[in-house]
ROKEGU-80811 format. One record per residue (C-alpha): residue number from 1; x, y, z. Coordinates in nm, 2 decimals. Each point is the difference from the previous one (the first is absolute). Example, Ala and Ser with C-alpha at 12.3 -4.5 7.8 and 13.67 -1.06 7.14 Angstrom:
BEGIN
1, 1.23, -0.45, 0.78
2, 0.14, 0.34, -0.07
! end
This chain:
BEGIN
1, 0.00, 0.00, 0.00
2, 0.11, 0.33, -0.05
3, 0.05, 0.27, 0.22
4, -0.21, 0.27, 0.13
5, 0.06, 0.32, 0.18
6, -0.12, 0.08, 0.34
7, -0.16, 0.33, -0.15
8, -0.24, -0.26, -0.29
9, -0.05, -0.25, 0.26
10, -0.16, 0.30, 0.26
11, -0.17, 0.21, -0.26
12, -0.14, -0.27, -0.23
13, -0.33, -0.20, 0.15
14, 0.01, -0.24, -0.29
15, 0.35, -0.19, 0.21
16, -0.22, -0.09, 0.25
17, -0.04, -0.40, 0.08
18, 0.27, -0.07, -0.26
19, 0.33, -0.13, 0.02
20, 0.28, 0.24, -0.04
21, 0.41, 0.06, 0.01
22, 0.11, 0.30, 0.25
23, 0.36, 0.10, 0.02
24, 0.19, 0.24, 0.26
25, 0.13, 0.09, 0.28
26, -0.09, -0.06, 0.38
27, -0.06, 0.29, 0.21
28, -0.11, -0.19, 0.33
29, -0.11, -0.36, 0.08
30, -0.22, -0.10, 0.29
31, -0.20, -0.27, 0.16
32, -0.04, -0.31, 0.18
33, 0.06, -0.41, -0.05
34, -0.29, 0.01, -0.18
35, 0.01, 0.26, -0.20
36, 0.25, 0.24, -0.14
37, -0.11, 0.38, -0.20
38, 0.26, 0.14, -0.21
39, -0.03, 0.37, -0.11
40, 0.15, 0.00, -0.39
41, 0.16, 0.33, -0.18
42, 0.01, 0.00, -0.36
43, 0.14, 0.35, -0.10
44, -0.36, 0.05, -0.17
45, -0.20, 0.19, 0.25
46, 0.02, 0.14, 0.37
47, -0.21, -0.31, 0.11
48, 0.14, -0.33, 0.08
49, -0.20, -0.34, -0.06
50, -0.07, -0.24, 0.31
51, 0.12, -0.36, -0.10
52, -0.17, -0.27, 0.23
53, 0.25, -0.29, 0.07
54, -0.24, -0.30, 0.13
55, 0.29, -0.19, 0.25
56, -0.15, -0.31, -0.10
57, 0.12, 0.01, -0.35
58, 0.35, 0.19, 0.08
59, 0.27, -0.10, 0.29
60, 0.18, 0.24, 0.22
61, 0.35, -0.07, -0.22
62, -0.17, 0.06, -0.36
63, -0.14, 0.36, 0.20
64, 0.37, 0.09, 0.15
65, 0.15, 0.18, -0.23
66, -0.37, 0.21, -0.04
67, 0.15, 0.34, 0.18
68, -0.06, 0.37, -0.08
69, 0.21, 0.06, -0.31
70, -0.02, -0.33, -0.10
71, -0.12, -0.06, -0.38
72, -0.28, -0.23, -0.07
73, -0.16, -0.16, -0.25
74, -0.39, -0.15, 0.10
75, -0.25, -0.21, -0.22
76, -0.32, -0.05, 0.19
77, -0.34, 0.12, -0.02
78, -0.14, 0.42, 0.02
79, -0.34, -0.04, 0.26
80, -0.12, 0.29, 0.15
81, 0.09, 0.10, 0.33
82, -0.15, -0.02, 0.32
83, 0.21, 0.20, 0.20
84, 0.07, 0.36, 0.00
85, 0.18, 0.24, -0.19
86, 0.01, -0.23, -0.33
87, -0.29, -0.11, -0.24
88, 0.16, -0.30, -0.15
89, 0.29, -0.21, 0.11
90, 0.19, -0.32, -0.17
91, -0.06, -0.33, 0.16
92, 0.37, -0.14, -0.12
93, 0.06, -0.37, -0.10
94, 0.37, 0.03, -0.08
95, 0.29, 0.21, 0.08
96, 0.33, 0.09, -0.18
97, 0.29, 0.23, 0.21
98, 0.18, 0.18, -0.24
99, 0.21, 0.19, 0.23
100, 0.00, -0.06, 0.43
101, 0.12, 0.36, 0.19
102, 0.11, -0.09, 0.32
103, -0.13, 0.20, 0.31
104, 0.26, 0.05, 0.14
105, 0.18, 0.20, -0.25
106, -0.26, 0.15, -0.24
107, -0.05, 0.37, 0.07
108, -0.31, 0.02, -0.07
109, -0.16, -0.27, 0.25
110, -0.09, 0.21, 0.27
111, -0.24, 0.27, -0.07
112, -0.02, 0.39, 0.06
113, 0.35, 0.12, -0.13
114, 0.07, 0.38, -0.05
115, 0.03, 0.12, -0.36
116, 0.36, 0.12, 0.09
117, 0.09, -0.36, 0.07
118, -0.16, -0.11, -0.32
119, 0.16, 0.24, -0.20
120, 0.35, -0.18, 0.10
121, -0.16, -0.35, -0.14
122, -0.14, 0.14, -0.36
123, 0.03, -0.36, -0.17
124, -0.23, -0.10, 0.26
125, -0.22, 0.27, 0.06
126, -0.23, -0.06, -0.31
127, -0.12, -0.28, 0.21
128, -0.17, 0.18, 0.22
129, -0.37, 0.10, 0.02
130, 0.13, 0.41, 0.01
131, 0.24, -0.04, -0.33
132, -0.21, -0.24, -0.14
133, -0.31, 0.25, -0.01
134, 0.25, 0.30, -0.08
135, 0.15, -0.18, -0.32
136, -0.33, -0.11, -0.11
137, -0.13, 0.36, 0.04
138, 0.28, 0.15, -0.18
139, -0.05, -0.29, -0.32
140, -0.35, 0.15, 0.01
141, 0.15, 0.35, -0.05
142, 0.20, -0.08, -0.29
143, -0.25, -0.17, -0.15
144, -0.27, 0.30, 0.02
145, 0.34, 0.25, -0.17
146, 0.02, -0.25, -0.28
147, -0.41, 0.01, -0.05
148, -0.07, 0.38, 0.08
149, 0.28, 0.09, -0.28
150, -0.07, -0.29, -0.23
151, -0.38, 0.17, 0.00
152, 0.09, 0.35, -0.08
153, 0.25, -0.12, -0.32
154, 0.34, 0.08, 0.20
155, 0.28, -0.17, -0.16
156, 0.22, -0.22, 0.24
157, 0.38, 0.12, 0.01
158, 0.31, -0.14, 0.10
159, 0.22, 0.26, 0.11
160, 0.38, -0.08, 0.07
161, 0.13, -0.09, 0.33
162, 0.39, 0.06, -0.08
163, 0.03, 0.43, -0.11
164, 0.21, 0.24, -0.02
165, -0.24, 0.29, 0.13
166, -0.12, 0.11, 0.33
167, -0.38, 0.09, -0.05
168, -0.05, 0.11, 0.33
169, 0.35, 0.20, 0.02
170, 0.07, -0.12, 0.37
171, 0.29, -0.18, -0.04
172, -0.13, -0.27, 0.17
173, 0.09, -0.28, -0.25
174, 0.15, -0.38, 0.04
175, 0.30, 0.01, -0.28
176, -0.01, -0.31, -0.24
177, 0.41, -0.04, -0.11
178, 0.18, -0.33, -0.10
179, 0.32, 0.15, 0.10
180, 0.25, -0.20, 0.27
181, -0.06, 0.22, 0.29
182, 0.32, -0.09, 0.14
183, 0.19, 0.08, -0.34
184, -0.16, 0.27, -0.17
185, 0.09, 0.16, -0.32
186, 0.13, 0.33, 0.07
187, 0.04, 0.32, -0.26
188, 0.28, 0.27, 0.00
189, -0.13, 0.21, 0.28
190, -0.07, -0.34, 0.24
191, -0.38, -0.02, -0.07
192, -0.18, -0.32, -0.03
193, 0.02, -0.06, -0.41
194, -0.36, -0.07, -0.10
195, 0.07, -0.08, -0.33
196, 0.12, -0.28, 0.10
197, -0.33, -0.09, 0.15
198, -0.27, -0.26, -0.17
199, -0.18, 0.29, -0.12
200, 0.27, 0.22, -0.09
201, -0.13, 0.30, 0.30
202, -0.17, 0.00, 0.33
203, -0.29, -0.21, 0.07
204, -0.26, -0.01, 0.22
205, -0.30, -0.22, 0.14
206, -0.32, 0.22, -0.08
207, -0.17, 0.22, 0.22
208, -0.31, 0.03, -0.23
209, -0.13, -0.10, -0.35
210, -0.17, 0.31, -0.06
211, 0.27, 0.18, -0.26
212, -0.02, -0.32, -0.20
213, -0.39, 0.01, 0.06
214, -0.02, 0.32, -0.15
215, 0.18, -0.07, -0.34
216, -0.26, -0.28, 0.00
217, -0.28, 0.21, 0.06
218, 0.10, 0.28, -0.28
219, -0.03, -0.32, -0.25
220, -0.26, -0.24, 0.12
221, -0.24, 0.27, 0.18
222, -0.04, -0.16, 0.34
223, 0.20, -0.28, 0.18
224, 0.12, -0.07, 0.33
225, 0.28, -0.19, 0.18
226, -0.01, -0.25, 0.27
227, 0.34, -0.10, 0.12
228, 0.24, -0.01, 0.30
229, 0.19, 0.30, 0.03
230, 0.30, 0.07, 0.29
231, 0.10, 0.29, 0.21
232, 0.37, 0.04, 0.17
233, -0.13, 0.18, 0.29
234, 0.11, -0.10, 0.37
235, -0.31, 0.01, 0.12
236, -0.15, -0.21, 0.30
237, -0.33, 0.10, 0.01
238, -0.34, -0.15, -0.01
239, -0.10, 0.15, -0.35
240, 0.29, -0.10, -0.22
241, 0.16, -0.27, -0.19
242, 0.36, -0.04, -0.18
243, -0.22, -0.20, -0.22
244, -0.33, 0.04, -0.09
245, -0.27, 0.02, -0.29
246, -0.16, 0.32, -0.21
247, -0.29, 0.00, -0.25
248, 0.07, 0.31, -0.22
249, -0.26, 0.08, -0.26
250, 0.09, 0.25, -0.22
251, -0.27, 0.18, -0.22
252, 0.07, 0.21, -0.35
253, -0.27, 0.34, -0.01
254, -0.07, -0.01, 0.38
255, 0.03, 0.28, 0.21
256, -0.04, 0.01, 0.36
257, -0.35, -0.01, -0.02
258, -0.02, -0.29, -0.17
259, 0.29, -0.20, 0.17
260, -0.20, 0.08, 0.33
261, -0.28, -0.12, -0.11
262, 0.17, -0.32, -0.10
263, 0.22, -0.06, 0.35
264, -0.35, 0.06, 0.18
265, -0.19, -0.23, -0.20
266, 0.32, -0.26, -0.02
267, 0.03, -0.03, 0.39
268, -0.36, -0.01, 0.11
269, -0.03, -0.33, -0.28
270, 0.28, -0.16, 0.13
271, -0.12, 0.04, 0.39
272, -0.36, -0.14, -0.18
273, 0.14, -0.25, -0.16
274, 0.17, -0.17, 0.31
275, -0.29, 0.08, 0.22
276, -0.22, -0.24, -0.30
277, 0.27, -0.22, 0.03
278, 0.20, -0.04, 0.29
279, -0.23, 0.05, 0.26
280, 0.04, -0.31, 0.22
281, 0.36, 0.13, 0.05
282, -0.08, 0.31, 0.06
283, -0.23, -0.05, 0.28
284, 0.32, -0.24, 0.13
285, 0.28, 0.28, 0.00
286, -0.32, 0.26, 0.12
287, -0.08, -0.24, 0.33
288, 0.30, -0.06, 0.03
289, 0.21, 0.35, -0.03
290, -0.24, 0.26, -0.06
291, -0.33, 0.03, 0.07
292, -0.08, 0.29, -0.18
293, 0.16, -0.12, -0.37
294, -0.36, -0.06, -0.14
295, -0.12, 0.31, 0.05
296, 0.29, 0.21, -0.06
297, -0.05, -0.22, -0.35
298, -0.28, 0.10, -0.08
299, 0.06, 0.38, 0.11
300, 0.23, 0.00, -0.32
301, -0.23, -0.18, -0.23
302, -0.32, 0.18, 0.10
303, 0.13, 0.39, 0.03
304, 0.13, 0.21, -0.26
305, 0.36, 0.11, 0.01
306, 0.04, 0.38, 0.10
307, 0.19, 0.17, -0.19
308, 0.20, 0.31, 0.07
309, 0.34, 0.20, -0.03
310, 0.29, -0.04, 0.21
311, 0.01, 0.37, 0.10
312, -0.38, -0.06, 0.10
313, 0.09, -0.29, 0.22
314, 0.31, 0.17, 0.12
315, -0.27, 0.29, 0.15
316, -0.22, -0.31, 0.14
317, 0.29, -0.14, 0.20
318, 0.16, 0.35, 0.11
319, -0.33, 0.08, 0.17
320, -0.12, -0.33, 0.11
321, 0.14, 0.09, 0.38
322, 0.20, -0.37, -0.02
323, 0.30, -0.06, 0.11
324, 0.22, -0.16, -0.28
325, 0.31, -0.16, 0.08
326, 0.13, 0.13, -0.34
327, -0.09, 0.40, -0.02
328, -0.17, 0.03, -0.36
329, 0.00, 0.39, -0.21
330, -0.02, 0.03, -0.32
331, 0.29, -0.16, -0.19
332, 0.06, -0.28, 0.24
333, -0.05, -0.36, -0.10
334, -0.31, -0.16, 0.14
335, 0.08, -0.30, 0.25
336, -0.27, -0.26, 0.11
337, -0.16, 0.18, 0.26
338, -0.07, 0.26, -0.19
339, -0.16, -0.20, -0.28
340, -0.17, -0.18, 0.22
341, -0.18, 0.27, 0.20
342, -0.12, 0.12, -0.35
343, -0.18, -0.29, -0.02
344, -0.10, -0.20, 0.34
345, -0.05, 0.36, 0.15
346, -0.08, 0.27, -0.18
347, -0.18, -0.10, -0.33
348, -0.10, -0.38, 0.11
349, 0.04, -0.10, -0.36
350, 0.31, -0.10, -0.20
351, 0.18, 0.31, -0.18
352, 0.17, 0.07, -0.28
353, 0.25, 0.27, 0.01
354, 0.11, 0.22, -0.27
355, 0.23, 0.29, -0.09
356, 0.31, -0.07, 0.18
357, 0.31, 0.22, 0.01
358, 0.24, -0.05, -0.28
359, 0.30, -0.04, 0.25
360, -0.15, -0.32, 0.17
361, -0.07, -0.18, -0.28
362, 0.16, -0.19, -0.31
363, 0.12, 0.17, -0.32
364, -0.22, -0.12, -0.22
365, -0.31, 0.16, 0.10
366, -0.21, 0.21, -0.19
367, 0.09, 0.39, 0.17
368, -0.34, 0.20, 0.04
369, -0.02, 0.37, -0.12
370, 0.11, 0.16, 0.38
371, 0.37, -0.12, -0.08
372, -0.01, -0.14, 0.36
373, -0.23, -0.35, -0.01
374, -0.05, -0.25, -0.25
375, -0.32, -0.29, -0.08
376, 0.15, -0.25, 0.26
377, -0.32, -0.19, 0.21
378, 0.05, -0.18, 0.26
379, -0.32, -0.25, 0.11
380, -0.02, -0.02, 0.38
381, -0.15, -0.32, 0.22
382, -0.10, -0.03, 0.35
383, 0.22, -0.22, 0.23
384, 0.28, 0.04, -0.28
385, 0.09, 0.33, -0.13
386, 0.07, 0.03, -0.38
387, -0.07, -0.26, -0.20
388, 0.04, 0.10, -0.35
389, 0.23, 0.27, -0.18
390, -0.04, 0.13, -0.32
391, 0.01, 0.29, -0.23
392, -0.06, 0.17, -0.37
393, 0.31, -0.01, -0.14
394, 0.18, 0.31, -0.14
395, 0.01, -0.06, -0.33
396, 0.15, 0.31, -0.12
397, 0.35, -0.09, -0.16
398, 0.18, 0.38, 0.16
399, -0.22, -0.02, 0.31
400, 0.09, -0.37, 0.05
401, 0.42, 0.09, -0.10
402, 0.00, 0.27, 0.24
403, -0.07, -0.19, 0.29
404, 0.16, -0.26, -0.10
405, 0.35, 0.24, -0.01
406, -0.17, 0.17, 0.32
407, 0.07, -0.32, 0.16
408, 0.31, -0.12, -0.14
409, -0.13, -0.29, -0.13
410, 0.29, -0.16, -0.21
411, -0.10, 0.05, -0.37
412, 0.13, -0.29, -0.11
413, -0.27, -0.22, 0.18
414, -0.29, 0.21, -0.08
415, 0.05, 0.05, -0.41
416, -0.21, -0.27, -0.11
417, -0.29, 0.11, 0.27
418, 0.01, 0.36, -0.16
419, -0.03, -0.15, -0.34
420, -0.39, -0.07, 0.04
421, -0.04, 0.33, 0.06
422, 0.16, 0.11, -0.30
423, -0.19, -0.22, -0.25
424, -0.41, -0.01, 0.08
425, 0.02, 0.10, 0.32
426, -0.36, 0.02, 0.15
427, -0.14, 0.08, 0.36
428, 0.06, -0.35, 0.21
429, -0.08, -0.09, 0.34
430, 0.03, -0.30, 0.24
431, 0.03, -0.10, 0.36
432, 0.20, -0.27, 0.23
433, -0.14, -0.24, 0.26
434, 0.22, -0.15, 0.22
435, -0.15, -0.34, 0.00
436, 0.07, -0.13, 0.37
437, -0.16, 0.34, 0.10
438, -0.30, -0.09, -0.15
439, -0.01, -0.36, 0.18
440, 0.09, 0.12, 0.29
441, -0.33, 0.22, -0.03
442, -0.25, -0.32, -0.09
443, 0.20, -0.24, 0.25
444, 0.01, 0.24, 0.31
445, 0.34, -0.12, 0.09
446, 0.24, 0.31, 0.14
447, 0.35, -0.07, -0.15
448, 0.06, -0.04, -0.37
449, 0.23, -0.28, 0.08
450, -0.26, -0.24, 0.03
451, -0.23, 0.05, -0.33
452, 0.31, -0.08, -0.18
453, 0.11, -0.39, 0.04
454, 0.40, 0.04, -0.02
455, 0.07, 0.32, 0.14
456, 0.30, 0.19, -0.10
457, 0.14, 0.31, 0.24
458, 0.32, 0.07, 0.08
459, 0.21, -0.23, 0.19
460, -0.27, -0.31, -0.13
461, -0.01, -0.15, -0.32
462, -0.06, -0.40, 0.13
463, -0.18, -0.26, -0.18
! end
């Protein structure tokens, strides 16, 4: 007979009073000399299915090596359940151990461990009913990106990961070489000879695919990019990864308007989507990390964004009468808390934030009229701060080569991102989404590290 997921066997009424295969993993085994219940995992939903060992039919040896994190194959019969918390459970007639895990060494036996702990066992961690709901979640939410651009005619692009370009013009960037670091090539003057290199110059691990994205977008219309992306940045905290995902559509003849339109509409689908979809996990992580991740949902889904200037929210937060821990004026780059109070506290409604001054913000945006802002937005959530960032893009070749030399950006990197604005340039816009962000939103979970299922910060870079 052929296997069948724990997910089919709960969901479908038609298994019932047949004879069926279940394979998986143990989470607990208990019982007496008469009878033995087994609680199986298959990976295929939060839920676990009850298999019913009759002790007449099996002996204590053949149900040994049955421990939590054990691996289990069972033929028997699906009957529905007279005990609580299940509606069906497998009466089993034979058993196959495919792998024992003994008790008193597998991590995972006793329950209750912290998410810190977990974090320092990630090839295990999947195992668990948290990770196991938090990767299923976040499968949900790549789905629903596919579908919502698939539906609106987006084209799917593959941006590189190796470049020789800093979008973001931080610094911040993991250098790709195939030079011996303990005999480097030297030139003249004692610097490092890059010519020498695999690719002949510096190179880099991206930092975003949206430069790429937007030569894509000034030929095919509309695409978007979904692809890991890397930041050097020795940072500890709770929000960031070394590694860690972007979606990045990019849209030709959009202006800010229209690209706000499309972030708004974009988010609230994917929250939907997960919500249709993912529930039974979400109502896990919710009981068991955060009671109010439901709601807060459907605060996102059911409101209309607000949407208003940075100098506007700047004036909101300079007379709010709250204490900040980071003083905010006009001109100052907006931290969590002050995002936040836009939205849990003053407007009760997610915001989108526009008009930002040209000093804070990449070189690439479109500059408005003033000379002192440009079409940035920024699209504020509660419990999490900024979510998305995007912008019109100035697509003004002199506008876009003076700020470019404004900011010393080395020419020699930037030629072939000039050249679309020098043949058929049209107004573009487009916006990033840090991916983890957005399922640490639908998951509830408070440190990005654990929405991603191999972690990478600085000092760890395991399994």
């Amino acid at each position: 007979m052929k296997r069948i997921r724990v997910v089919d066997l709960l969901k479908t009424p038609d298994f019932i009073g047949t004879d069926v295969v279940v394979k998986g993993w143990v989470r607990t085994r208990r019982g007496n000399k008469h009878v033995q219940f087994v609680q199986l995992s298959d990976g295929s939903t939060i839920k676990n299915i009850q298999i019913v060992f009759d002790m007449a039919k099996f002996s204590d040896e053949e149900l040994k090596p049955v421990t939590t994190g054990s691996a289990i194959c069972v033929e028997g019969r699906l009957v529905e359940s007279q005990g609580k918390g299940q509606t069906c459970e497998v009466q089993a007639d034979t058993l196959t151990v495919y792998g024992t895990a003994d008790p008193e060494a597998y991590p995972l036996q006793k329950k209750g461990h912290t998410l810190e702990f977990l974090r320092e066992i990630a090839h295990l961690r999947p195992r668990t009913n948290t990770f196991g709901a938090v990767l299923r979640v976040r499968s949900t939410l790549a789905f629903a990106i596919h579908k919502f651009f698939n539906e609106r005619g987006f084209q799917y692009l593959h941006t590189p990961l190796i470049t020789a370009s800093d979008c973001e013009g931080a610094g911040a960037m993991f250098q790709v070489t195939t030079l011996d670091l303990n005999n480097l090539p030297k030139t003249d003057d004692g610097k490092v000879d890059y010519t020498q290199d695999f690719f002949g110059k510096t190179t880099a691990l991206t930092v975003s695919g949206q430069l790429e994205g937007e030569l894509g977008a000034t030929a095919l219309g509309q695409i978007y990019t979904f692809g890991p992306t890397f930041r050097a940045e020795n940072s500890n905290t709770p929000r960031h990864l070394s590694e860690f995902w972007m979606i990045e559509p990019e849209m030709a003849f959009y202006d800010i308007t229209d690209n706000m339109d499309l972030a708004e509409e974009f988010v609230k689908y994917c929250i939907n989507y997960a919500l249709d979809h993912s529930m039974d996990d979400i109502k896990f992580l919710a009981d068991m990390y955060d009671k109010d991740l439901i709601d807060r949902l459907r605060f996102v889904v059911d409101n209309d964004f607000v949407r208003l200037s940075y100098g506007e929210g700047v004036k909101i937060l300079e007379v709010s009468g709250k204490k900040f821990e980071f003083p905010v004026h006009w001109g100052t780059d907006l931290q969590s808390e002050h995002e936040r109070y836009l939205v849990e506290e003053h407007f009760k409604k997610p915001v989108i934030l526009t008009d930002y001054p040209k000093e804070i913000k990449a070189f690439y945006m479109k500059q408005n009229e003033d000379g002192k802002t440009v079409r940035a937005m920024d699209v504020l959530f509660p419990h999490i701060g900024e979510i998305i960032g995007g912008s019109e893009r100035e697509e003004n070749y002199d506008k876009l080569l003076a700020r470019i030399e404004e900011l010393n950006i080395p020419m020699k990197d930037m030629w072939w991102y000039l050249d679309t604005r020098r043949f058929g340039t049209v107004p573009h816009s487009g916006f990033g989404l840090g991916f983890e962000r957005l399922v640490l939103f639908v998951t509830g979970m408070t440190n990005i590290r654990d929405v991603i299922p191999f972690p990478r910060t600085p000092g760890k870079a395991e399994f």
